[in-house]
LOLO-954321 format. One record per residue (C-alpha): x, y, z; residue in one letter. Coordinates in steps of 0.02 Angstrom, whole numbers, plus 50000, padded with zeros to 5 digits. Example, Ala and Ser with C-alpha at 12.3 -4.5 7.8 and 13.67 -1.06 7.14 Angstrom:
residues 2
X	Y	Z	resn
50615	49775	50390	A
50684	49947	50357	S
END
This chain:
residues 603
X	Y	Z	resn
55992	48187	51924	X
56111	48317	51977	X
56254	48254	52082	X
56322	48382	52225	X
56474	48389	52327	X
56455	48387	52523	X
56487	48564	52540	X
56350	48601	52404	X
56217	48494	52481	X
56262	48586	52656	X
56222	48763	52580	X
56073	48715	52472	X
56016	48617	52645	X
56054	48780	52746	X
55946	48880	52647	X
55788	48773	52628	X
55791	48768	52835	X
55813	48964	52851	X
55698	48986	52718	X
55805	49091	52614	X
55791	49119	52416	X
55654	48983	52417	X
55520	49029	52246	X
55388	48898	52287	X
55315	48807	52425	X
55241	48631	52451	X
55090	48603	52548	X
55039	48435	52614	X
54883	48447	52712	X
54919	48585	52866	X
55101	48590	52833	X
55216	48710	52702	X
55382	48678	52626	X
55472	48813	52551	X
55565	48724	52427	X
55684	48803	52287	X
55600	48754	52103	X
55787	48719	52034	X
55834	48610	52157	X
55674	48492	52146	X
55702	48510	51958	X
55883	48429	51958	X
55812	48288	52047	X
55631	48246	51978	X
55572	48258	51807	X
55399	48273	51878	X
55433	48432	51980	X
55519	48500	51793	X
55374	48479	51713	X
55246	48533	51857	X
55362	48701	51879	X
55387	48736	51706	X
55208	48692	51625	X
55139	48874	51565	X
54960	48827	51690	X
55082	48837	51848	X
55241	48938	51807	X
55148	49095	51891	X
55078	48996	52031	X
55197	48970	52205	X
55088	48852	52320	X
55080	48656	52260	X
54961	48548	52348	X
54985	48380	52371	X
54844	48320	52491	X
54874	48134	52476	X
55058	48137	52524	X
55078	48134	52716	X
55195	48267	52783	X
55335	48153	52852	X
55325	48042	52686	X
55371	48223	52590	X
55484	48303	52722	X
55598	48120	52677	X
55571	48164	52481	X
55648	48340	52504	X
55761	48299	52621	X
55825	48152	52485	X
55817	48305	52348	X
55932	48414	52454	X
56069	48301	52522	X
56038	48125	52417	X
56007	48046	52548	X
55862	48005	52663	X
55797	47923	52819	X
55718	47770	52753	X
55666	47626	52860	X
55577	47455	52830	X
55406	47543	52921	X
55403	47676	52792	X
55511	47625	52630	X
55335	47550	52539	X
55253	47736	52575	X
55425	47812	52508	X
55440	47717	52349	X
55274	47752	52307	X
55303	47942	52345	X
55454	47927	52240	X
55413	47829	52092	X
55260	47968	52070	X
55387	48103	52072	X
55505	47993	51965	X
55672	48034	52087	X
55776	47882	52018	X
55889	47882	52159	X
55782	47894	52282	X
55653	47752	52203	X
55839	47631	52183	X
55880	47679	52387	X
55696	47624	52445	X
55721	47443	52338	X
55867	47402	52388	X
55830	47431	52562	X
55662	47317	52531	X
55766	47177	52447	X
55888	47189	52604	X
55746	47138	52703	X
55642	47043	52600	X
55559	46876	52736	X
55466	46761	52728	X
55319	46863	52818	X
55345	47012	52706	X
55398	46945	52516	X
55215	46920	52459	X
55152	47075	52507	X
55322	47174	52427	X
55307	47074	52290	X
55147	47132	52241	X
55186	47316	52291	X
55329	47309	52161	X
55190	47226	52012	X
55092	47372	52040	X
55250	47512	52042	X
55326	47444	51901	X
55489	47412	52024	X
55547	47268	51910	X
55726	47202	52008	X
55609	47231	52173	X
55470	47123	52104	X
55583	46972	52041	X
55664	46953	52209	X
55535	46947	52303	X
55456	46800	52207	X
55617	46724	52204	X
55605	46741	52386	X
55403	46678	52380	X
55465	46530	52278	X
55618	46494	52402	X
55516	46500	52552	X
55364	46431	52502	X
55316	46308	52628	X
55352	46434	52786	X
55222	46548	52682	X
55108	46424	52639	X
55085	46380	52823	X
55089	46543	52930	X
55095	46684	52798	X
54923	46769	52814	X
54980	46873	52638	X
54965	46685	52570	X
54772	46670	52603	X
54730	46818	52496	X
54827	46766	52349	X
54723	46781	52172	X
54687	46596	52092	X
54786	46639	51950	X
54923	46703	52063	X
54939	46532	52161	X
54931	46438	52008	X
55084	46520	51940	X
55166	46476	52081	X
55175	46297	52119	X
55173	46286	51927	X
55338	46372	51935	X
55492	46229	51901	X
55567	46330	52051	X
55449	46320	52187	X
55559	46260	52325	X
55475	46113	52419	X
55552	45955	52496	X
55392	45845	52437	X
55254	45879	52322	X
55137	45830	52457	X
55178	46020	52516	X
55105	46080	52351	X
54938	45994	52377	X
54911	46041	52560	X
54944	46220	52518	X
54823	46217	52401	X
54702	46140	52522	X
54750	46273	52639	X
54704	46407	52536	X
54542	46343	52496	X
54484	46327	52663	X
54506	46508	52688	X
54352	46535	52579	X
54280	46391	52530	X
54109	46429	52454	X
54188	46528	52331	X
54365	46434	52273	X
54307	46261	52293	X
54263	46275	52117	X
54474	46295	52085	X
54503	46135	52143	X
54542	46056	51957	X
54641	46209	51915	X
54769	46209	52042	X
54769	46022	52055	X
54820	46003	51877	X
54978	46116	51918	X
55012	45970	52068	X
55150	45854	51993	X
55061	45704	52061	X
55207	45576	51983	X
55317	45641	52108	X
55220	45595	52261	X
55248	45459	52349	X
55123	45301	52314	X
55038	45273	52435	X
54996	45459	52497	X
54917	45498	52298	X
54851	45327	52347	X
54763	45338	52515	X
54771	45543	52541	X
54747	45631	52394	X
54604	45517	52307	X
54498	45509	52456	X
54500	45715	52477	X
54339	45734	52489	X
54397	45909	52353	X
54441	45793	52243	X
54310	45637	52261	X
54193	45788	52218	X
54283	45850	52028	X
54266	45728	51905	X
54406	45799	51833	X
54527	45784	51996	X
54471	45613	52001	X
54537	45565	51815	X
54708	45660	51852	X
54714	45555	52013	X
54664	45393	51924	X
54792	45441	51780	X
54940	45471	51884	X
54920	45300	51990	X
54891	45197	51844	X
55070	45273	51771	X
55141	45262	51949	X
55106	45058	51971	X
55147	45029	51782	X
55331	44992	51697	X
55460	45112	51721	X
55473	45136	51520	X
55275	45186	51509	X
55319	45326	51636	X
55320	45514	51538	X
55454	45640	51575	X
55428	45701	51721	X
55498	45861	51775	X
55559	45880	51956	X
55571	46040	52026	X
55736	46135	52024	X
55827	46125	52186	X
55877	46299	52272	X
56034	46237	52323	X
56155	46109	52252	X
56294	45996	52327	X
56448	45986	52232	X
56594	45847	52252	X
56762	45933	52171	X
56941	45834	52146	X
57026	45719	52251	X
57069	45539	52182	X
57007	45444	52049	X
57058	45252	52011	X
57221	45300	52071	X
57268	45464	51975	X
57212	45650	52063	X
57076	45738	51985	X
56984	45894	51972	X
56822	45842	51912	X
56656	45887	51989	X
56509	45821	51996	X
56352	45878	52094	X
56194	45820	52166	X
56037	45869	52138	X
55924	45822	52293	X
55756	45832	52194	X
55801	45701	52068	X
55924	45630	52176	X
56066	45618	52030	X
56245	45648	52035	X
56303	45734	51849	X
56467	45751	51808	X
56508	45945	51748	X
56692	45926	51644	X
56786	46076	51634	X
56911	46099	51472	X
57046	46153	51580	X
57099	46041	51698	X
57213	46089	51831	X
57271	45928	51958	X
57333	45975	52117	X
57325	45837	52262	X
57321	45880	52439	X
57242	46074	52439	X
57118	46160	52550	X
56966	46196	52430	X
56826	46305	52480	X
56668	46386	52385	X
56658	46591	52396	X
56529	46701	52267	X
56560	46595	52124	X
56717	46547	52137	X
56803	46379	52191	X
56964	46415	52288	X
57099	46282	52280	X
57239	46315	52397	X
57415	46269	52424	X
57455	46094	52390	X
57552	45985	52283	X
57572	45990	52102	X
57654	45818	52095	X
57812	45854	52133	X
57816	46017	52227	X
57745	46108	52383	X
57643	46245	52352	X
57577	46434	52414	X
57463	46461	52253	X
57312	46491	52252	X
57199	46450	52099	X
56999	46505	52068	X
56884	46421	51973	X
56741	46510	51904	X
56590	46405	51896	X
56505	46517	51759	X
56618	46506	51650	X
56718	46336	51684	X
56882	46441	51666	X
57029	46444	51808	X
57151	46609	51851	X
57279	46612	51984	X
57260	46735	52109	X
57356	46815	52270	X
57458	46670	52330	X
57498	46623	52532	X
57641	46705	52630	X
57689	46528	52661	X
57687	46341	52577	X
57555	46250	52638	X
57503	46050	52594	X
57355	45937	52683	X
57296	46138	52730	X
57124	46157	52825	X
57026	46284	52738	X
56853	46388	52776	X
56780	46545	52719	X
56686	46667	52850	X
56638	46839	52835	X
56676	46844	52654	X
56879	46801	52683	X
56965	46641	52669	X
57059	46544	52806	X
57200	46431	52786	X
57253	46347	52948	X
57420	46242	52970	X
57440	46103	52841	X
57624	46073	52820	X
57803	46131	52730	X
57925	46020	52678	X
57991	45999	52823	X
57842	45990	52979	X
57659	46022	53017	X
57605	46222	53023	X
57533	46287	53167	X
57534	46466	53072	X
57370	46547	52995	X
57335	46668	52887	X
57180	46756	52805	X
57129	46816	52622	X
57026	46931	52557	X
56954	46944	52384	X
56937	47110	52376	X
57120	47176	52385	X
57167	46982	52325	X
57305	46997	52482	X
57330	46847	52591	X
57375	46904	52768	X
57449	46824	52931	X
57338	46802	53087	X
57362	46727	53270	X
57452	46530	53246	X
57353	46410	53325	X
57384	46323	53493	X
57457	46167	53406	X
57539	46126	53229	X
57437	46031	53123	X
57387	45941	52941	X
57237	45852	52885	X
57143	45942	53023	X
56947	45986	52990	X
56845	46144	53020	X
56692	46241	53014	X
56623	46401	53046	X
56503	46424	53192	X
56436	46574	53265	X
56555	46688	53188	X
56708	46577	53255	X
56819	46442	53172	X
56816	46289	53238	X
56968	46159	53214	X
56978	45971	53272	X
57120	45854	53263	X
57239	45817	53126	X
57439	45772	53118	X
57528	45878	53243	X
57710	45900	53299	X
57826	46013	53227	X
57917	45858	53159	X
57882	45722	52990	X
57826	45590	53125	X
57708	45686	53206	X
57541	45601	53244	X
57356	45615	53253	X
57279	45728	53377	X
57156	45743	53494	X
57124	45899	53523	X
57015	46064	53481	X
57028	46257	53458	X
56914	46401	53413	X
56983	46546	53324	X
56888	46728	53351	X
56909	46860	53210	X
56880	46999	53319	X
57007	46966	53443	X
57125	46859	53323	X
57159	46733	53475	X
57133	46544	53477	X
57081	46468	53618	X
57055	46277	53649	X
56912	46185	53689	X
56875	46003	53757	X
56961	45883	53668	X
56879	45755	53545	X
56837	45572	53617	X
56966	45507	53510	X
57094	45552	53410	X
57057	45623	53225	X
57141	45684	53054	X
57083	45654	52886	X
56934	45662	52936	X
56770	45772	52920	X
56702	45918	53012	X
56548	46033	52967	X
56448	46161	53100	X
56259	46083	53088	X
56106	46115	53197	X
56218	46233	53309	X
56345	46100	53348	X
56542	46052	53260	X
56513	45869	53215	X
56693	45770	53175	X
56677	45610	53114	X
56781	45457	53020	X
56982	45427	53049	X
57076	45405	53199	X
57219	45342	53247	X
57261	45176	53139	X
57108	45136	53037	X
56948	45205	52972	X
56808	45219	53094	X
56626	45246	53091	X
56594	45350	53226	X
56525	45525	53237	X
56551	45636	53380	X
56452	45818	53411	X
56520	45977	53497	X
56401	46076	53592	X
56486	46251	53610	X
56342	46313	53742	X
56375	46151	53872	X
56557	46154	53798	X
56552	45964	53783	X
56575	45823	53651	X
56446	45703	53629	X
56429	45537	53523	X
56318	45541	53386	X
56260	45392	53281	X
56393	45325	53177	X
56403	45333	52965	X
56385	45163	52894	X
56526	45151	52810	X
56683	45185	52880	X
56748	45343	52783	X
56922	45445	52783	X
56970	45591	52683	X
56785	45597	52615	X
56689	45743	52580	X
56558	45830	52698	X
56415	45975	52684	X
56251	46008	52750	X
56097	46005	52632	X
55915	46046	52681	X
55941	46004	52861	X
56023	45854	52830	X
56204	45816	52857	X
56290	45728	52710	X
56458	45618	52684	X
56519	45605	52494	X
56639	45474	52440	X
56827	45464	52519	X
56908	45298	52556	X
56913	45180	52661	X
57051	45045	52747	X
57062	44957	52568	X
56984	45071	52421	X
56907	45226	52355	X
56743	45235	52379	X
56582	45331	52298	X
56437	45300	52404	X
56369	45430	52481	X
56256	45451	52651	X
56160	45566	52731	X
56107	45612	52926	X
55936	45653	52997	X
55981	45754	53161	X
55803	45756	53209	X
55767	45538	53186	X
55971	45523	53235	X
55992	45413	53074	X
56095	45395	52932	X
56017	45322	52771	X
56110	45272	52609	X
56067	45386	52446	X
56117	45391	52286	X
56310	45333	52240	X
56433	45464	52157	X
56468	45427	51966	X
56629	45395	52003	X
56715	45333	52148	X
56835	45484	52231	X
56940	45499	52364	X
57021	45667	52450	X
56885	45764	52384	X
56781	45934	52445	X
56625	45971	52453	X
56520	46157	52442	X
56341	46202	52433	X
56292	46329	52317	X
56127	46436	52313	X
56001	46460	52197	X
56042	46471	52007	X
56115	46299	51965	X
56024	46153	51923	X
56075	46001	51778	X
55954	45921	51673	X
55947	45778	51550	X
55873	45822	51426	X
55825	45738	51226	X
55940	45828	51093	X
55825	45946	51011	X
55694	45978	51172	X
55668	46117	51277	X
55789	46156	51418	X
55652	46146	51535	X
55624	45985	51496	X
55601	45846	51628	X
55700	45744	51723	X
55717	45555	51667	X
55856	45420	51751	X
55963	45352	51624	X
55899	45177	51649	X
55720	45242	51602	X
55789	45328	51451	X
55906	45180	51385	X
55729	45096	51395	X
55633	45214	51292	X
55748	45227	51174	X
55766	45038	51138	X
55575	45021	51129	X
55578	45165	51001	X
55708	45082	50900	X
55866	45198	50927	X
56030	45115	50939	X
56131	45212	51068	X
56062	45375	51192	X
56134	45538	51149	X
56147	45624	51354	X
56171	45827	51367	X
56200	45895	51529	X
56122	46079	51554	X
56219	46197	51672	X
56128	46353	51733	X
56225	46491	51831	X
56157	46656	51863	X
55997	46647	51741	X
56125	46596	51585	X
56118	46418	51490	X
56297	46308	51468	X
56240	46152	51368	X
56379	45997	51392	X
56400	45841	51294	X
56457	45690	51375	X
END
C-alpha cells in the first residue's frame, strides 16, 4: 500500500472533491464517484487488477450495486487520506467492503476497532463474522472472549440460541471455557435445547459427553442431572451419569485424571519470609483445582521490605532492603521468561513502601529513609522507564496499604511521624491523578499498619494489625456515604499477609501472626458476608504480595511423558496410583503457560 505524507493526501483529497483529473468513476446504486484509477491502485490489489484487466481498461463506469453508498464513500475516503470514519454500527459492513477489495490497512483499522469492543452481547456474532472473512486475530479474540464470558452468554446472549451443535460442542469442550462450576456447562446446554426442542433433543448425548460430570458436585449429578427428564430419556446419558457417580462414591485412587478447566485468571503469592530467611519465591493458585504450585525462578534476587506490584508481565519490586542497605532500585521480573533486569530507579530511598499501579504507571507512597517515615510520592512510567515526583501525602508514613478505586488511590494507616518512634495510624487519604492533590477521608475505626487493603465491590476494605497485636477484624470504606463500616472478621488473625480479589471473592494469603509465619489462606464472600478456609500455601510466608494475572497462565501436573493438556490430579491421589502400580517414588513437572508458549519445570 502506498504510504503518503499529509500534504499529499490533502492534494490527492482536493482533487477527488473538485473532480479534477479523475479517469474513472464508481457507481453504487444512484450515486457516482469520480475516483483516480492510480490512487485506488496504490491501495487495493483488487482495483489493480479490475483497472488493468484488458475486458475493462477501455471502460470508465464500475458498478458495484451491492455496496451501499456510505459503506464506499468510507472505502475511498480510507484510499485517499488512510484513514476513515469507522464506528462499531458500521465496522462489520466496512470490513466486509474491505476485505473484498483487499485494502490491508483498512481491513487491520476495522479489526482492531472490533476487538476494542468486543462484549459479551456482541463476541458470538463477531466471532462468526471473522470465520467467514478469513479475519484470523479478529476471530481468535472473540472466542477467547466467548470462552471468557461464557456464562453471561449462555444466559442472556440471544447470538447463543442459534449456535450450530457442533459449534456448542467445541465450546464447553474447550479446557478454557471459563465457568465457576460445571453445573453452568449442563444448564447451558439445557438452555439451548429448549430453544428448539423437537429438533436438538436428539443432541442431548453429544453435548453431555463434553460435560465433565467428575467435577460436579455429588449430590447435584446425584439428584439434578440423573433425574433430567433429557437424560432419563438417552440410554446413553444415563450410562455416563451412572459411570461418573459410581467413580465419584468410589476410592480416591480408582478416580481417572480428570482435567479441570483452566482458570482465566490466576493468584500469585511472591517473596516475603520463609522459616526465617527472606525469599522471592512464588507460588500461585489455581481456583479450579484449588492448588497452590510453587514456580522457582533460577535467579533469585532477596530483597525484604519492598513495595511489589504486577504491571503487563512484569513483577515490580521496589525500594527496600538488600540486607544491609536502604534502597531506591527498582527490579522487574518477567514472568515469561523467569529472568530479572533493573530498571529506572526512585528519586528517593524508600523501605516498608506502599505500592499500586493505575493507569498503566506505578505509585510508590511514603515508606521510610534511614532516618524517618516518607510522606513524599512519586510516580513511574514504563514507557520512558522515569520515576517522577508527585503531591506528598497529608501524613508520613510506612507499612501503610492501598488500592485503586475509581481512578483514585486510596491509602489507610501505617507508621507515621517524621521520627524512628513514630506509631501506627489511624487515618486515611485519597490521591487524584488529575489534580495531583491528596485529600483525607474519615479515619479508620482503629488504628492500622502492616496490614491489608484491596478496592472490592466498590468499597477500600483494611483489615488485620493495629496497634499492639494482630487482629481479626475487617473494616469497609464506602467512598459514596464517605463512611467506614465493620465487616466480618478473617479467622485468623493475620499481619503483613498478602491480599487480592479473585472471581468476586476477596482473598487473604499467608503473613504472620503474634507468634509465627503462617500459610493458610482464606477467602470472603461479600454477598453471604463470610469467610471460609481454602486451600493452605505450600509453604508458610510472611511479608509477602499478592497480584492477579489474566488469562494465559495456568500449572498442571502432569505424568512425565503425557500430554500437556493432561488432567489435573492432587498429589495424594497420584502418590496412590503410583504405589498401586508398583513405582517407587512420583516424578512431579510443573507446566507454566504465558502468552500461548510452554515452560516445563522440575521440582
Amino acid at each position: 500500500m502506498l504510504t503518503m505524507n499529509t500534504a499529499w493526501k490533502n492534494v490527492l483529497s482536493e482533487l477527488r472533491r473538485d473532480q479534477e483529473l479523475c479517469d474513472a468513476v464508481i457507481q453504487v446504486g444512484n450515486v457516482e464517484f469520480e475516483v483516480h484509477r492510480i490512487v485506488l491502485c496504490g491501495c487495493s490489489s483488487y482495483f489493480r487488477d479490475l483497472f488493468c484487466s484488458t475486458e475493462s481498461a477501455s471502460e470508465q463506469v464500475y458498478s458495484f450495486p451491492d455496496v451501499s453508498p456510505h459503506v464506499m464513500s468510507l472505502v475511498l475516503e480510507f484510499a485517499y487520506s488512510q484513514a476513515a470514519a469507522i464506528t462499531e454500527e458500521n465496522a462489520l459492513e466496512l470490513l466486509a467492503a474491505a476485505k473484498r477489495f483487499a485494502i490491508k490497512g483498512l481491513i487491520q483499522a476495522c479489526c482492531d476497532l472490533l476487538q476494542q469492543n468486543l462484549r459479551f452481547s456482541n463476541c458470538i456474532h463477531i466471532w462468526q463474522f471473522a470465520d467467514v472473512y478469513g479475519c484470523v486475530a479478529l476471530r481468535q479474540k472473540a472466542y477467547h472472549c466467548i470462552l471468557h464470558h461464557f456464562e453471561a452468554i449462555a444466559e442472556v446472549c440471544a447470538d447463543f440460541l442459534l449456535l450450530s451443535v457442533q459449534q456448542l460442542a467445541d465450546l464447553i469442550e474447550n479446557d478454557e471455557l471459563n465457568v465457576k462450576q460445571e453445573k453452568v456447562v449442563f444448564e447451558a446446554v439445557l438452555h439451548w435445547i429448549s430453544f428448539a426442542p423437537q429438533e436438538r433433543s436428539v443432541h442431548i448425548a453429544t453435548l453431555l459427553s463434553k460435560v465433565r460430570l467428575l467435577l460436579m458436585p455429588l449430590d447435584y449429578l446425584a439428584h439434578t442431572v440423573s433425574r433430567n427428564p433429557l437424560v432419563k430419556n438417552c440410554p446413553p446419558c444415563i450410562a455416563m451419569v451412572k459411570s461418573a457417580l459410581r467413580t465419584l462414591c468410589g476410592p480416591d485412587v480408582e478416580r481417572p485424571l480428570t482435567r479441570t478447566r483452566l482458570p482465566s485468571r490466576v493468584l500469585f503469592a511472591f517473596g516475603g519470609w520463609r522459616n526465617t530467611f527472606p525469599t522471592d519465591k512464588m507460588e500461585h493458585y489455581d481456583v479450579r483445582a484449588d492448588r497452590w504450585v510453587r514456580l522457582d525462578k533460577e535467579d533469585e534476587r532477596f530483597r525484604l521490605f519492598c513495595g511489589c506490584v504486577y504491571l503487563n508481565g512484569f513483577v515490580y519490586c521496589i525500594g527496600g532492603d538488600d540486607g544491609g542497605n536502604l534502597l531506591s532500585s527498582v527490579l522487574r521480573f518477567h514472568l515469561a521468561t523467569r529472568t530479572w533486569t533493573e530498571v529506572g530507579p526512585m528519586h528517593l530511598i524508600r523501605c516498608d513502601v506502599t505500592v499500586v499501579e493505575l493507569n498503566g504507571c506505578i505509585y510508590a507512597l511514603g515508606g521510610r529513609d534511614r532516618t524517618s517515615n516518607l510522606n513524599s510520592a512519586e510516580r513511574y512510567e514504563p514507557s520512558t522507564n522515569q520515576w517522577t515526583l508527585i503531591a506528598p501525602m497529608q501524613e508520613c508514613r510506612s507499612s501503610a496499604g492501598a488500592a485503586v478505586l475509581h481512578g483514585q488511590v486510596y491509602i489507610c494507616g501505617g507508621l507515621g511521624g517524621p521520627g524512628p518512634g513514630a506509631g501506627p495510624l489511624q487515618t486515611a487519604e485519597c490521591y487524584n491523578p488529575e489534580t495531583n492533590q491528596w485529600t483525607a477521608i474519615e479515619p479508620m475505626e482503629t488504628r492500622r499498619y502492616a496490614a491489608g487493603v484491596i478496592a472490592y465491590n466498590n468499597q477500600i476494605y483494611a483489615g488485620g494489625h493495629n496497634t499492639v497485636s494482630c487482629v481479626c477484624s475487617v473494616t469497609a470504606y464506602d467512598p459514596l456515604l464517605e463512611r467506614w463500616r465493620s465487616s466480618a472478621p478473617m479467622l485468623r488473625c493475620r499481619q503483613y499477609f498478602g491480599i487480592a480479589v479473585l472471581e468476586d471473592h476477596l482473598y487473604v494469603v499467608g503473613g504472620c501472626d503474634d507468634s509465627e509465619i503462617c500459610g493458610s489462606v482464606e477467602r470472603y464472600d461479600s454477598k453471604t458476608n463470610k469467610w471460609e478456609v481454602i486451600r493452605n500455601m505450600e509453604m508458610p510466608n510472611g511479608w509477602i504480595r499478592c497480584f492477579v494475572v489474566e488469562r494465559h497462565i495456568n500449572c498442571t501436573h502432569v505424568f512425565p511423558g503425557t500430554d500437556l493438556r493432561s488432567c489435573v490430579l492432587e498429589k495424594r491421589m497420584l502418590e496412590n496410583l503410583m504405589s498401586k502400580l508398583g513405582f517407587k517414588s512420583v516424578l512431579r513437572f510443573y507446566v507454566f503457560r504465558f502468552d500461548q508458549q510452554i515452560y516445563s519445570i522440575e521440582i
